[in-house]
N, C-alpha and C positions, 0 to 999 in steps of 0.2 A: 463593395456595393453600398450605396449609400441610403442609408432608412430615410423614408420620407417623414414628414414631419403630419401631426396634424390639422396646418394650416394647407400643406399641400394637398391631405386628400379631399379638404373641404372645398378646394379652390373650384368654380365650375369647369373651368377649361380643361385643367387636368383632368375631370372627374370625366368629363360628355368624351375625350382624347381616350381616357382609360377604356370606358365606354364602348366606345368607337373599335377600338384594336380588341377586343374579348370576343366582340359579333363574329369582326371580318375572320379572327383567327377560330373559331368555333363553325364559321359557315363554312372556311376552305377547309377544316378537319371533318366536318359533316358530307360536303362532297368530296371528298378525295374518298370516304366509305362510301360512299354510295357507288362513284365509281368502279372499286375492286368490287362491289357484287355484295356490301357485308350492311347489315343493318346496325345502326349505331344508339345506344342506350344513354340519355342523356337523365340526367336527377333521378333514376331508377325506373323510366318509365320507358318500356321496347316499343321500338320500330320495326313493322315487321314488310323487308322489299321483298321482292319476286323471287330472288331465290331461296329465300327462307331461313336464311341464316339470320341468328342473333350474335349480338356480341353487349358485353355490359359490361362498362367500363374497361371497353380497347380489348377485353378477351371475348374470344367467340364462344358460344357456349352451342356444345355436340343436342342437336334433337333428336329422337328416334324420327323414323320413315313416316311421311306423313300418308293419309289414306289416299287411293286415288281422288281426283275432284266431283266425282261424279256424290262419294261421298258429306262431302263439306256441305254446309248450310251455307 
């Protein structure tokens, strides 16, 4: 594999391309969780969907039973 150089990662094109492929690959990993039903934890900070699963960084993490809703604020 070949190291990039300093001038490459200054370069704009390379930089806005690198860019560019981190979102798209970070969106399609963000919905593909969303998808399977699982909330995904991005820089430490949860996502919480409808079925109330967490997961932080790719592990799901087990919650106790939540109250029924009548409960919830």
């Amino acid at each position: 594999m070949k190291r990039g150089t300093k001038d490459d990662c200054l370069d704009d094109d390379n930089f806005s391309d690198y860019i560019e492929r981190f979102h798209k690959r970070n969106k399609n990993e963000l919905n593909t969780e969303i998808t399977n039903g699982r909330a995904t934890a991005y820089s430490g900070t949860f996502h919480e969907k409808n079925s109330g699963d967490y997961s932080f960084g790719g592990y799901p993490l087990v919650l106790p039973p939540q109250p029924p809703a009548a409960f919830k604020k």
